[in-house]
C-alpha positions as CSV (number, residue, x, y, z in Angstrom):
1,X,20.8,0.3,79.8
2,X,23.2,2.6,81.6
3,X,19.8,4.4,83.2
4,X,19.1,1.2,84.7
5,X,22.7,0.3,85.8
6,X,23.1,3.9,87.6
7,X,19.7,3.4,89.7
8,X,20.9,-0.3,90.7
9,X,23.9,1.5,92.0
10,X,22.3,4.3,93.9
11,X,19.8,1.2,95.4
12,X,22.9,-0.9,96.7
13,X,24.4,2.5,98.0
14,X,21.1,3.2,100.0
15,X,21.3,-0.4,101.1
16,X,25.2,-0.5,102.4
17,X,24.8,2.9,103.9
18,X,21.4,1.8,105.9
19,X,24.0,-1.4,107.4
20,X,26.1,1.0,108.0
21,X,23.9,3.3,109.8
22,X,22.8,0.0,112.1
23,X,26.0,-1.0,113.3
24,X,27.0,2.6,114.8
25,X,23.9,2.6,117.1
26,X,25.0,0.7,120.6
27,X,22.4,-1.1,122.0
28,X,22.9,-1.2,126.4
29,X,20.9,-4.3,127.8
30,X,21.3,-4.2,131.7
31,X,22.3,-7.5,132.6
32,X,22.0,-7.1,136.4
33,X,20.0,-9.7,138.4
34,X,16.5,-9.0,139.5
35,X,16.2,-9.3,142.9
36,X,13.3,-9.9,145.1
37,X,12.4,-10.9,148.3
38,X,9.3,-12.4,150.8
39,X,9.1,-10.3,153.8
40,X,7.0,-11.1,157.3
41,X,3.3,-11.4,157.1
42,X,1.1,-8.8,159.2
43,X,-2.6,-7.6,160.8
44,X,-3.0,-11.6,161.2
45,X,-6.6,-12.1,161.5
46,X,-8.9,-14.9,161.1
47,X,-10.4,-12.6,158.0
48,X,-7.3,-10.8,156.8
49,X,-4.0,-11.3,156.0
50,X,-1.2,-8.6,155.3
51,X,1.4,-10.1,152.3
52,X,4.3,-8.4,152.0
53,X,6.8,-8.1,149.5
54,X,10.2,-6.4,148.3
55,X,11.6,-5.5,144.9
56,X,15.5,-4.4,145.4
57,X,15.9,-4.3,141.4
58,X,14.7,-4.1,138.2
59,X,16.5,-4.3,134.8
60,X,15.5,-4.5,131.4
61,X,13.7,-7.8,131.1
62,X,9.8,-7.3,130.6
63,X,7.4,-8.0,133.5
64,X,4.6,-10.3,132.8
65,X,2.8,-11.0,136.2
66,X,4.2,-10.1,140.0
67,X,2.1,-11.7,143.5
68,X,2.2,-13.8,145.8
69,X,1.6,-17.4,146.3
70,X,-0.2,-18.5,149.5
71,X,-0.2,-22.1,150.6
72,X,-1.8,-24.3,153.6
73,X,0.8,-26.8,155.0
74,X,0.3,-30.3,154.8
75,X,-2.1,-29.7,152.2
76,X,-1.8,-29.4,148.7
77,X,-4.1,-26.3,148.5
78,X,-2.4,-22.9,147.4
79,X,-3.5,-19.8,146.0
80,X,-1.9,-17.4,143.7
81,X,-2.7,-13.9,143.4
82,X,-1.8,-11.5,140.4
83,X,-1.0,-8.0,140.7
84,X,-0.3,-7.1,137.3
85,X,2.4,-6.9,135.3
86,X,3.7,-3.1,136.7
87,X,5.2,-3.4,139.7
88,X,7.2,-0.6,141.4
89,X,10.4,-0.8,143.3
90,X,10.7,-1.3,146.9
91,X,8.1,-2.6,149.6
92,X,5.3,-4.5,147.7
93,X,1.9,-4.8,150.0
94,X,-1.5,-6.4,149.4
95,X,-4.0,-7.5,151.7
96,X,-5.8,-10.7,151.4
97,X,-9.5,-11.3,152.9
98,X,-10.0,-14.4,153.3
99,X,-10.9,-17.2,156.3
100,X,-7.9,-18.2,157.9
101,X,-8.2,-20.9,160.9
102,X,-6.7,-19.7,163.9
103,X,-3.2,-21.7,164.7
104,X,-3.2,-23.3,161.1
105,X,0.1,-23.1,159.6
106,X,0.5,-21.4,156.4
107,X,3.6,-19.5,153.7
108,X,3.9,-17.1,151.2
109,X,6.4,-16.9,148.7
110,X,6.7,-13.1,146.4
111,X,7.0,-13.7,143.2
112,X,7.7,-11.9,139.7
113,X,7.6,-13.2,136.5
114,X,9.6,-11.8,133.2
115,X,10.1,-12.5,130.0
116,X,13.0,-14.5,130.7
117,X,12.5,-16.1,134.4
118,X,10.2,-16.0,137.4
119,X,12.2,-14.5,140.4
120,X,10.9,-15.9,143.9
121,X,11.9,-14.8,147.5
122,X,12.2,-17.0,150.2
123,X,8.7,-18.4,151.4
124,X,7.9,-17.2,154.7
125,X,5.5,-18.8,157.5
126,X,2.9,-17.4,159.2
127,X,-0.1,-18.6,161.8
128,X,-3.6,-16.6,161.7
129,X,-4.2,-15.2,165.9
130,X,-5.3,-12.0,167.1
131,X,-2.1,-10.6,167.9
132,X,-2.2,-7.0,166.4
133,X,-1.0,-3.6,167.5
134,X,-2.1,0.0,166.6
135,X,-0.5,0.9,162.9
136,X,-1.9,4.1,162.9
137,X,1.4,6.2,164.1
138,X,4.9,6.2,162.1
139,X,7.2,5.4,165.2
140,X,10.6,6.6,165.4
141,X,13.2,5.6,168.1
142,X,16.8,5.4,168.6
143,X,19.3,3.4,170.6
144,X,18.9,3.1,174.2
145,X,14.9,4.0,173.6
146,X,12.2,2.4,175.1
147,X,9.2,1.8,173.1
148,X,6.0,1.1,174.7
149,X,3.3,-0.4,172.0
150,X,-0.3,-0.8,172.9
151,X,-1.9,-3.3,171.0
152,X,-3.7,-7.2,171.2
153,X,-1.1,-9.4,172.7
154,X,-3.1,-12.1,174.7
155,X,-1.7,-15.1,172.9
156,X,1.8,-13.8,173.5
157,X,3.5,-16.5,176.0
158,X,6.9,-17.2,176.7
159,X,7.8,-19.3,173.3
160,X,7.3,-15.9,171.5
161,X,10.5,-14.0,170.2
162,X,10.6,-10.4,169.3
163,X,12.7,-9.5,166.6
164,X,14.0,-6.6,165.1
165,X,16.0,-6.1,161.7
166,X,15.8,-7.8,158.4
167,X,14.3,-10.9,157.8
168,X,17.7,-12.7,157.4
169,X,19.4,-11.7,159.6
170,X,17.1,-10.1,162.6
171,X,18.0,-9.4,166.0
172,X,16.7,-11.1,169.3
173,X,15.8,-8.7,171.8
174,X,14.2,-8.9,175.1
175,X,10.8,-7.4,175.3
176,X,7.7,-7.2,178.6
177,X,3.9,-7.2,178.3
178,X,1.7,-5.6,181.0
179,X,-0.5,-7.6,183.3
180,X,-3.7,-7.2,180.9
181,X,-1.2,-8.2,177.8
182,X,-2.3,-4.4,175.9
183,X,1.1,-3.2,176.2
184,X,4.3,-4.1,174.4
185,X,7.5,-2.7,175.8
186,X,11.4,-3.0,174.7
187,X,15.0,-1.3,174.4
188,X,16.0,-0.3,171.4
189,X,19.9,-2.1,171.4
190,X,22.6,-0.3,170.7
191,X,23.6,-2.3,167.7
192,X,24.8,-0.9,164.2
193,X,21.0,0.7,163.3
194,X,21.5,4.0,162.0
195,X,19.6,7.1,161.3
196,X,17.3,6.5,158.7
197,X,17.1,2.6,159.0
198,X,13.8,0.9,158.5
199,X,13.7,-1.8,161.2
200,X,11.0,-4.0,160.7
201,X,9.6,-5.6,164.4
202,X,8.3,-9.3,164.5
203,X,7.1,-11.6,166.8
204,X,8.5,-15.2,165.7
205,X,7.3,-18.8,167.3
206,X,8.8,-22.3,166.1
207,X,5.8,-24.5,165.7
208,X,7.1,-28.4,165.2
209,X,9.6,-27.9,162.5
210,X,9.0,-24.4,161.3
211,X,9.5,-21.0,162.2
212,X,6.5,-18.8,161.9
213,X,6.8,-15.0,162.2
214,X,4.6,-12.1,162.1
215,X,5.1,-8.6,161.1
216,X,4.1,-6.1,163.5
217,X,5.2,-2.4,162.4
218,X,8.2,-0.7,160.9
219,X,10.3,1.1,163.4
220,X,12.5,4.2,162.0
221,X,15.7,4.6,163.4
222,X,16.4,8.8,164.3
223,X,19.6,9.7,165.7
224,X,19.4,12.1,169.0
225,X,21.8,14.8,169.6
226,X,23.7,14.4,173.0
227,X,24.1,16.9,175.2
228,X,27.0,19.3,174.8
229,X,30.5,18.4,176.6
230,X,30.6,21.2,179.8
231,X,32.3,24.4,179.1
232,X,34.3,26.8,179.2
233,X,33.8,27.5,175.8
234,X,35.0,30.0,173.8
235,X,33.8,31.8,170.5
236,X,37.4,31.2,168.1
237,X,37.1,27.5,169.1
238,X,34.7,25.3,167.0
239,X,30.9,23.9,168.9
240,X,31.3,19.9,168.9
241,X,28.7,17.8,168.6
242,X,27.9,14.1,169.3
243,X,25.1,11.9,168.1
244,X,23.4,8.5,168.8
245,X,22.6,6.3,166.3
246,X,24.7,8.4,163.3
247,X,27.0,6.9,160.5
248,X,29.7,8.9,159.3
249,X,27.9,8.4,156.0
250,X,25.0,10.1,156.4
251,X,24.0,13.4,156.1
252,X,19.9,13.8,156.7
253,X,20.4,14.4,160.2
254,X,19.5,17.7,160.6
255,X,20.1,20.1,164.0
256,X,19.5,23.5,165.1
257,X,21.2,25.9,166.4
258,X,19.5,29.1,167.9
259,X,17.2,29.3,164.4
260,X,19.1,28.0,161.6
261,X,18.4,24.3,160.3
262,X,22.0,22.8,159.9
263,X,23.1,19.4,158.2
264,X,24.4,17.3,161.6
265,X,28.7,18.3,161.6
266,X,30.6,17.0,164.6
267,X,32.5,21.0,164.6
268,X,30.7,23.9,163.8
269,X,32.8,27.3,164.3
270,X,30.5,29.8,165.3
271,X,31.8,32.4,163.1
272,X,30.2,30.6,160.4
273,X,26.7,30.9,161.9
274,X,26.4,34.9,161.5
275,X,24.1,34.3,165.1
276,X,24.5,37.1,167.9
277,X,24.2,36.5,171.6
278,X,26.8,34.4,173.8
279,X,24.5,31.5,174.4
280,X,23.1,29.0,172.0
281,X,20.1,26.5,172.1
282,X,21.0,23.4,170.8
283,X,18.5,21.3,168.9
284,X,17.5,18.3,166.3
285,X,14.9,17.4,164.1
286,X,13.6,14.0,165.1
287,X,11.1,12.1,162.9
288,X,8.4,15.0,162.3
289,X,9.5,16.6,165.9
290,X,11.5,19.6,166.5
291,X,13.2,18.6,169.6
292,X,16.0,21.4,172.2
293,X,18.1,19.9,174.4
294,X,18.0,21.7,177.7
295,X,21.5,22.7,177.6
296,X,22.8,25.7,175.8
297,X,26.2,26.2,174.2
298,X,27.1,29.1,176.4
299,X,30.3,31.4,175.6
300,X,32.5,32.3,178.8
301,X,31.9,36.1,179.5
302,X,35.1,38.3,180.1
303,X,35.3,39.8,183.8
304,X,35.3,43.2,183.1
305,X,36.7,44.2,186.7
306,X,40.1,42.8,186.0
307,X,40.2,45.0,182.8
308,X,42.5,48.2,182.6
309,X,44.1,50.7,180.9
310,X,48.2,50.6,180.7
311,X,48.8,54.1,180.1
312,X,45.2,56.0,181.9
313,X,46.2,59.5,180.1
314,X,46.4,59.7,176.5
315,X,46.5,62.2,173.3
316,X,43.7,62.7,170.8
317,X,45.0,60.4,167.9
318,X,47.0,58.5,170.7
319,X,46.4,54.8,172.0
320,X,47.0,53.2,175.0
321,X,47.3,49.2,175.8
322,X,44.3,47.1,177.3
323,X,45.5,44.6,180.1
324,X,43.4,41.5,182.0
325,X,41.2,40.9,178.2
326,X,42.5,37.8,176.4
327,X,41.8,38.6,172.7
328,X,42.0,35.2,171.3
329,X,39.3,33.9,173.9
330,X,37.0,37.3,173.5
331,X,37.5,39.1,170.0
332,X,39.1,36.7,168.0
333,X,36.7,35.7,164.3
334,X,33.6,37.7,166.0
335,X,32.2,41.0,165.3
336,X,32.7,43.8,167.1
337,X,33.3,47.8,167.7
338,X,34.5,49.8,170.2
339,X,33.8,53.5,171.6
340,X,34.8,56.4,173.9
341,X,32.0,58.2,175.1
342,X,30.0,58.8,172.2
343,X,33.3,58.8,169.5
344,X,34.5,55.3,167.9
345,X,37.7,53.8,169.1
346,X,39.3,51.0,167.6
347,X,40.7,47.5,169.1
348,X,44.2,46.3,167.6
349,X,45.3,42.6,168.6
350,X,49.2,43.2,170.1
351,X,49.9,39.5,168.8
352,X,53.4,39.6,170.7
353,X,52.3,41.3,173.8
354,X,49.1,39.6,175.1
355,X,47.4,43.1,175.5
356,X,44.9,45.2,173.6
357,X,45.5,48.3,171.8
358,X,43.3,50.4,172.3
359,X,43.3,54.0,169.8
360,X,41.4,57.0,169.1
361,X,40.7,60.3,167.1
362,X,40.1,63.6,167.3
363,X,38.3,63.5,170.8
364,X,38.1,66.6,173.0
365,X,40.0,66.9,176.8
366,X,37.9,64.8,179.4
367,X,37.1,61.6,180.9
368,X,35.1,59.0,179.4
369,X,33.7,55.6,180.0
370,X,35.1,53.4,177.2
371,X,33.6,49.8,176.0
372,X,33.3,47.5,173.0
373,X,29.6,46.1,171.6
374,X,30.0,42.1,170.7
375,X,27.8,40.2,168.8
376,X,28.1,37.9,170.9
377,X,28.1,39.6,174.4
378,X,26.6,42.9,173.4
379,X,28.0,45.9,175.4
380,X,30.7,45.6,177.8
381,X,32.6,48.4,179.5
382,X,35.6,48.8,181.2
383,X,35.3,49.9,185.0
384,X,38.1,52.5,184.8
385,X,38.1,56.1,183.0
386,X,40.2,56.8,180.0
387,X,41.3,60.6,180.3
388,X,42.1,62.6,176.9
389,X,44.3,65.0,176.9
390,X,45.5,67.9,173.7
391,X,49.3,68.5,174.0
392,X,50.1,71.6,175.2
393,X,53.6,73.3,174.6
394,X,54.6,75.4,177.6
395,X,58.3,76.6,176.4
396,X,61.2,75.6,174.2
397,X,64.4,76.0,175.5
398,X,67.5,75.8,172.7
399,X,70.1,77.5,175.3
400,X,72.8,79.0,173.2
401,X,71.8,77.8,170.3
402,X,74.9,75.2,169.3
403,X,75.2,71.9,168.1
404,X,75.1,69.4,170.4
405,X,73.5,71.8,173.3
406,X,70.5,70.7,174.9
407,X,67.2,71.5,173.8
408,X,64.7,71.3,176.0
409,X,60.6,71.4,175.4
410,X,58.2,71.4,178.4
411,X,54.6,70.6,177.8
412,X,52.0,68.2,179.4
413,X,54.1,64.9,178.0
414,X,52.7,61.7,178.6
415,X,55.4,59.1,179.8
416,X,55.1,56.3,177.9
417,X,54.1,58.4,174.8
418,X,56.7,58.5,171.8
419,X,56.8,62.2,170.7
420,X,58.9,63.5,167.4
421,X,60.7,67.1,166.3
422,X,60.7,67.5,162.2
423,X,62.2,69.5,160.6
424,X,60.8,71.1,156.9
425,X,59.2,66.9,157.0
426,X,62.1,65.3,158.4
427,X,62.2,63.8,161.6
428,X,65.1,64.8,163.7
429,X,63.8,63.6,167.0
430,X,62.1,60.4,168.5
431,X,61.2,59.2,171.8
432,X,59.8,59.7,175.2
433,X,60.0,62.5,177.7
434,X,63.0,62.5,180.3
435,X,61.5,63.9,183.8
436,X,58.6,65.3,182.0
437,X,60.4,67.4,179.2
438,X,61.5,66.5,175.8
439,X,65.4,66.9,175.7
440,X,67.9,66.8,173.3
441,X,70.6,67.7,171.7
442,X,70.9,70.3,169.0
443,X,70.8,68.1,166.0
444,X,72.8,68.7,162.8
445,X,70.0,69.2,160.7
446,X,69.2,72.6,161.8
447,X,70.8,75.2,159.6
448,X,72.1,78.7,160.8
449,X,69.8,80.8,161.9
450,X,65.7,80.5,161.8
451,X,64.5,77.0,161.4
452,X,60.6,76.0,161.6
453,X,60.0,72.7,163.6
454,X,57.2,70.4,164.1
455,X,56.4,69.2,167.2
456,X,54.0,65.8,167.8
457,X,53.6,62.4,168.3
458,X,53.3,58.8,166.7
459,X,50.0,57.7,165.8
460,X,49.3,54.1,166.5
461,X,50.7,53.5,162.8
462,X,53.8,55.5,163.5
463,X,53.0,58.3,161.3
464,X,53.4,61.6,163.5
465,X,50.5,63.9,164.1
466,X,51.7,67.6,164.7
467,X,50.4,69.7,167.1
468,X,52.7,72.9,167.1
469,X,55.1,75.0,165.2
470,X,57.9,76.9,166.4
471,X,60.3,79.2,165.2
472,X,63.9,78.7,166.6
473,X,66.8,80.4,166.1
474,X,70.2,78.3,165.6
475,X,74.0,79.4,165.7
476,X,75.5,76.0,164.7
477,X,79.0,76.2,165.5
478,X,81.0,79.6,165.9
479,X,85.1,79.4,166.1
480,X,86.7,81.7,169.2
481,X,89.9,81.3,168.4
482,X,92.5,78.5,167.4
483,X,97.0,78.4,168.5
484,X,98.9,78.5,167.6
485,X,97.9,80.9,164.3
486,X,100.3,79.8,161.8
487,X,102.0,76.5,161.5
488,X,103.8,74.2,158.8
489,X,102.3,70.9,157.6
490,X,102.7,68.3,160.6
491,X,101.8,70.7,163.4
492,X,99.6,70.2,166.0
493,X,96.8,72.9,165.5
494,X,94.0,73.3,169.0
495,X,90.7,75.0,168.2
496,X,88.1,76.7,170.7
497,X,84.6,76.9,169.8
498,X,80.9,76.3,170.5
499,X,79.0,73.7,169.1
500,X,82.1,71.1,169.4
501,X,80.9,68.2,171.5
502,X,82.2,65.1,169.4
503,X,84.1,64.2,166.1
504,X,81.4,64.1,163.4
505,X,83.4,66.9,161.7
506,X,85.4,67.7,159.3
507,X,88.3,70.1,159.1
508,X,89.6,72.2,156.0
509,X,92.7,74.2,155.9
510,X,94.6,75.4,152.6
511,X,92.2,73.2,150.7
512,X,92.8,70.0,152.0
513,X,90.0,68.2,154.5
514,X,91.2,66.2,157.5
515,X,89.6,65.2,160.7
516,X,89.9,66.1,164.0
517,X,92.3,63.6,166.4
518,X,90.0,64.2,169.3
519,X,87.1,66.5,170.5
520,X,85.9,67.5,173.8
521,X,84.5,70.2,175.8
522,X,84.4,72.9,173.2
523,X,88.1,72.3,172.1
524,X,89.2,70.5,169.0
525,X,92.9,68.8,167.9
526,X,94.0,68.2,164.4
527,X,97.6,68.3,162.5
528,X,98.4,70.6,159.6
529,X,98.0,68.2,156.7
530,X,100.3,68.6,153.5
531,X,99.0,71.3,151.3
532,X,100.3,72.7,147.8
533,X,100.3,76.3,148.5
534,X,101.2,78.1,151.6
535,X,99.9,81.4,153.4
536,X,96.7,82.7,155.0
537,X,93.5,80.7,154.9
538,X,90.8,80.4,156.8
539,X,89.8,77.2,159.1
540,X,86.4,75.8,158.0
541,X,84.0,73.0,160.0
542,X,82.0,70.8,157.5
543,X,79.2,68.7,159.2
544,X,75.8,67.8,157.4
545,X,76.4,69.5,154.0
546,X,76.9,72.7,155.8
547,X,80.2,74.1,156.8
548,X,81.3,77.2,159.2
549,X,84.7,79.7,158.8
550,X,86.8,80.8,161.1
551,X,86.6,84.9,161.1
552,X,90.7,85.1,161.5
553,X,93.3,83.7,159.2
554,X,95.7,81.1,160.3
555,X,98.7,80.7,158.1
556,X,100.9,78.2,156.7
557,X,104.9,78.5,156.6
């Protein structure tokens, strides 16, 4: 008994957990509407008809039968024709052989037929003549296009209407036939058909009460690309583009440029296209045609006869500035190099300054042609001669030897060249030549006798490159002699001696500092400060870390 009460349990188990199981499984039925339509009848003949058809949507319903239903008016005869029950969505097509008579009236009506409904489009007249033309091309056009059709037209007369676009809502437009009625010709309109568009093109004619209509052939729209706006153009500013018949919505447009196949943009920067050469062909792709435009997109070239050098002399490792080359209009976003003679140089932008610079390396003394190689304009050279030139030190003049005495170095200096003196690294001197020498005075940094210095210039980055050392020999400051030579605390002391040629200094005396009240031509001022000790001591200078004694005593009372 309890067997039989444990398997009824597992049973009703199995049977809650199966419910269970059911419910958790979503079923989706798409509940849109079917939608269907009747479009214009086509290749009219007394022994053919062309039905057409359109499915815009299908949901989940099941298809029983789809066709179309043919009828002759004011008669009760129709005719239905099955296509089975697995149609396909879009344009539905089927063509009926049969004997028409010529001017009778007839209508169609597309149906489909579903488990739940029969969906039927609009029925649409049509009247059996021998107007046809030749299918056997897929025509493309776009707006302001004229399109000239050869076909059958000779029952074409004035009550005809040629119209293009849907069957709801379709557009009149005017239209000629030739004298012999074999040739169809019209303007596309410039009305909202866009690239892509399937336009279908109808003749209609209102017969008593009704409007018959037949189809004639689908025309696709295919935008064309206009031709560019006139230039100058330049290579940091973006190609624009304008197009006929092209939404902002659609992107199957394609163009070329030089070779490259490009989704249709209304701004392409060049940069972007990795092309070389300063002019571009322009073209589109239109229907199954490749079609250039016989404009180019052409880059303004620079003149290279207004281009010079500012400074026409200059070191190895030295630059110089380019005048009369716009970079932003030129160099900016493109590719390119630059050489002297056979060596590299290199362009800098000079952002503040609207010229070039223009710098090189170790290049030997001479003259040389120098240029830049574009992609986009390939080689281009200035007119003028750049001349290089390795400094030279002639002489080094330190005069005496004091502080504050002039210095002088000759050498082939460049004017507008900044030149620098170091000293064991540090830099004790900058700037340009005065009257074709370096001068200056006798810095502080120089110690007492023999002191190594580095003579050179500023690369374009600022860092110096040295071209020669010399050994100079420096005296600093030497005392001649100082009155009166002993003196109490508040006394005015005067001291003569070289190397004094302003008040940087500082004076001891009995082991108290003080500082001078004036300097000038080799003679100094102070007063005897208060001191702790009296008697002989010596008068020292202190400037820089490094100090200098008097060789006699001056002493305090």
């Amino acid at each position: 008994m309890n067997f039989n009460r444990k398997l009824l349990y597992q049973f009703l188990f199995i049977i809650v957990a199966t419910i269970i199981s059911c419910k958790s499984e979503e079923i989706i039925i798409d509940k849109t509407a079917i939608t269907v339509k009747t479009l214009d009848a086509g290749e009219l003949k007394s022994t053919q008809v062309t039905l057409y058809g359109e499915i815009g949507y299908l949901n989940a319903e099941t298809v029983l039968d789809h066709g179309f239903i043919i009828r002759t008016l004011h008669s009760p005869e129709q005719k239905t024709i099955s296509l089975g029950n697995k149609p396909e969505l879009g344009i539905v097509k089927h063509t009926l052989m049969a004997n028409f008579e010529i001017g009778q009236g007839y209508n169609y009506t597309y149906y489909l037929k579903t488990d739940q409904k029969t969906y039927e489009g609009i029925p649409v007249y049509f009247t059996v003549n021998d107007i046809y033309v030749d299918n056997a091309q897929v025509r493309y056009g776009s707006i302001g296009d004229t399109m000239s059709i050869a076909g059958n037209f000779h029952q074409v007369d004035a009550s005809f209407k040629l119209l293009l676009g849907s069957t709801s809502n379709p557009l009149d437009v005017a239209y000629e036939l030739d004298t012999k009625k074999e040739k169809l010709t019209f303007v596309i309109p410039n009305k909202e058909f866009y690239h892509g568009d399937k336009i279908r093109v109808s003749f209609s004619k209102r017969i008593q009460e009704q409007q018959f209509t037949q189809y004639l052939f689908d025309l696709t729209m295919a935008a064309r690309l206009l031709p560019p706006k006139v230039g100058p153009h330049y290579f940091y500013q973006p190609i624009e583009l304008k197009a006929t018949a092209l939404s902002r919505y659609n992107d199957s447009f394609k163009i070329i440029i030089n070779n490259k196949v490009l989704r249709f943009e209304s701004q392409i920067y060049p940069n972007s296209l990795d092309l070389k050469g300063s002019s571009y062909k322009l073209g589109y792709i239109w229907g199954k045609d490749t079609i250039y435009l016989k404009e180019t997109w052409d880059f303004e070239k620079p003149d290279m006869s207004r281009v010079s050098f500012l400074d026409k002399i200059i070191h190895p490792h030295g630059h110089t500035d380019i005048t009369g080359l716009d970079y932003d209009k030129y160099l900016l976003n493109s590719k390119f190099s630059a050489k002297i003679g056979n060596a590299p140089g290199y362009f800098d932008s000079n952002l503040f300054e609207g010229n070039i610079g223009f710098r090189i390396e170790e290049v030997a003394d001479g003259k040389y042609p120098v240029s830049f190689v574009s992609d986009v304009y390939g080689e281009l050279k200035i007119s003028e001669l750049l001349t290089v030139q390795k400094l030279k030190i002639n002489s080094v003049d330190i005069g005496e030897g004091y502080y504050e005495d002039p210095i002088r170095i000759k050498g082939n200096f460049l004017p507008n060249q900044v030149y620098t003196i170091s000293l064991a690294g540090q830099q004790v001197y900058f700037g340009q030549p005065i009257a074709g020498d370096l001068v200056f005075p006798c810095p502080f940094q120089f110690v007492k006798g023999k002191n190594m210095i580095e003579i050179g210039y500023s690369n374009y980055g600022g860092d110096p490159f040295i071209i020669d050392t010399r050994a100079i020999q420096i005296k600093g400051i030497e005392i001649n002699s100082f009155y009166p030579t002993q003196g109490a605390p508040g006394d005015l002391v005067t001291i003569k001696a070289k190397g004094l040629n302003s008040n940087y200094y500082q004076i001891g005396i009995g082991g108290m500092i003080t500082t001078p009240l004036s300097v000038k031509n080799g003679e100094a001022q102070f007063i005897i400060p208060i001191v702790s000790k009296r008697g002989k001591t010596k008068i020292t200078f202190y400037v820089d870390g490094k100090e200098f004694k008097s060789n006699d005593d001056f002493e305090i009372i």
